[in-house]
C-alpha positions in Angstrom: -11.2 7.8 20.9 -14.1 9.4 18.9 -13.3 9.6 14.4 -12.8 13.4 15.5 -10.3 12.8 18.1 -8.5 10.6 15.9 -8.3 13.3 13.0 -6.9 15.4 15.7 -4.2 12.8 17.0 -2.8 12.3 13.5 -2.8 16.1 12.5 -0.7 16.3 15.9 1.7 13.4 15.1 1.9 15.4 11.6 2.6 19.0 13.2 5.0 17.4 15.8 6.9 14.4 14.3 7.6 15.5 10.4 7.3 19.1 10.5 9.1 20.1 13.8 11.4 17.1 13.0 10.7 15.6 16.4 11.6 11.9 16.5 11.4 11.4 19.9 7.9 12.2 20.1 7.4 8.5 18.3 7.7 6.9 21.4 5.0 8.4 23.4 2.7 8.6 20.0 3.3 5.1 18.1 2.1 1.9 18.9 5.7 -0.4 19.6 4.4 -2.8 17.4 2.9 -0.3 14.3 2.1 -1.7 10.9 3.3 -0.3 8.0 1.0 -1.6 5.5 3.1 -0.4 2.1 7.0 0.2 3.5 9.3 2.6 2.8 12.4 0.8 0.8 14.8 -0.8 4.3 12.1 -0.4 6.9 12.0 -2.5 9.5 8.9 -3.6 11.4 7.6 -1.7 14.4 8.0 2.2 15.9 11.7 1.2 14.7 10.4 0.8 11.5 8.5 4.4 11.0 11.7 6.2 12.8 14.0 4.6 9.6 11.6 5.7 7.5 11.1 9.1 8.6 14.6 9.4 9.4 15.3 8.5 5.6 13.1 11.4 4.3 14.0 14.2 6.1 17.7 13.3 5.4 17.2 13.6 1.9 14.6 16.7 2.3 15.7 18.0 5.3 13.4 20.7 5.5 10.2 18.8 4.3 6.8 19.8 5.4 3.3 18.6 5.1 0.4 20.1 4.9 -3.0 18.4 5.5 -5.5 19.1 2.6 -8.2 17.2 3.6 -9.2 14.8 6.6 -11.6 12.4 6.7 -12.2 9.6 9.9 -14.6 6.6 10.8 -14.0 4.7 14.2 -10.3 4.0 14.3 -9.1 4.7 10.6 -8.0 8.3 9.5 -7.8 9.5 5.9 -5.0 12.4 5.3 -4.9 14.1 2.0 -1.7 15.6 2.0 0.8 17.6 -0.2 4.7 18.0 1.2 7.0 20.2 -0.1 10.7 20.1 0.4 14.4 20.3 -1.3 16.7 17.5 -1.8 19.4 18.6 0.1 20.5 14.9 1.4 21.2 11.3 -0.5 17.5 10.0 -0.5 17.2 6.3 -1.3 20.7 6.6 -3.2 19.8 9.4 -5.0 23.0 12.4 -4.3 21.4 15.8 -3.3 20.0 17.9 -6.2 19.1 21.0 -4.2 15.7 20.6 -6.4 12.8 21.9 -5.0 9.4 19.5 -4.7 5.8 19.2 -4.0 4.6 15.5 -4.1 0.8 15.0 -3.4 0.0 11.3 -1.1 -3.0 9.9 0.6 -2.6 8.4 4.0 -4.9 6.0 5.8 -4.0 5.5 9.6 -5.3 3.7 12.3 -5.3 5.3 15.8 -5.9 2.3 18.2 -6.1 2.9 22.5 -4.6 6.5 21.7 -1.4 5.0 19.5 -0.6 5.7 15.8 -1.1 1.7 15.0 -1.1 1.1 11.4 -0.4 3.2 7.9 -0.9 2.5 4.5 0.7 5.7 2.4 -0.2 6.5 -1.5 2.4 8.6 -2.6 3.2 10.4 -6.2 6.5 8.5 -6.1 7.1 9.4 -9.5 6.5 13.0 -9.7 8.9 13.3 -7.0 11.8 11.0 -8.9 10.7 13.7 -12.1 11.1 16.6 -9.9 14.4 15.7 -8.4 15.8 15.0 -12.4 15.8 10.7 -11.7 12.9 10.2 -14.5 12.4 12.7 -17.7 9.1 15.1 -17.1 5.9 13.0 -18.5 5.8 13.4 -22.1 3.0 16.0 -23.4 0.3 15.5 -25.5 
């Protein structure tokens, strides 16, 4: 697959998997045995693996949804600038619901490989969203 079809497979596993909350489109667009480079906190390797995780976010922010600021591909790797916005309306990573709403900003590199979501390595404002959700006090101002 061409850098631009790759841009467009990973927009699609966005669109399709996280924000129309279909988990059973992993198994016809993830690679059985997919890295994830930086795991989420209990994931397990493999498609298994990115279900748990996935699973685990949209139970705490059930209706979570990304939007793509900024693509960038080469060859097999895709860079997704990304913001998601959400409300904690689930335990997330033992964390009881807060009905806060968020916005965390991440960086995603992926690796499509013969037409699969292969590998991920995810940069995420992990701390913003514990501050958003009440978990950590706001950053102290200047």
């Amino acid at each position: 697959m061409a850098a631009a079809e790759n841009k467009e497979f990973m927009t699609h596993f966005i669109e399709e998997v996280i924000n129309k909350k279909n988990l059973h489109a992993i198994d016809d667009l993830v690679a059985e045995d997919f890295t994830e480079q930086v795991p989420f906190p209990g994931q397990g390797p493999g498609r298994e693996g990115l279900k748990f995780a996935i699973t685990a976010m949209l139970a705490g922010f059930p209706d979570m949804h990304w939007t793509v600021q900024e693509q960038i591909a080469e060859g097999e790797k895709v860079v997704t600038r990304f913001t998601w916005t959400g409300t904690h309306a689930g335990a997330f990573m033992g964390i009881p619901p807060t009905n806060k709403k968020v916005e965390v900003w991440g960086v995603v590199m992926d690796v499509v490989r013969n037409g699969r979501f292969a590998e991920s390595r995810i940069l995420m404002d992990t701390v913003g969203l514990l501050q958003q959700v009440g978990v950590l006090p706001p950053a102290a101002a200047e």
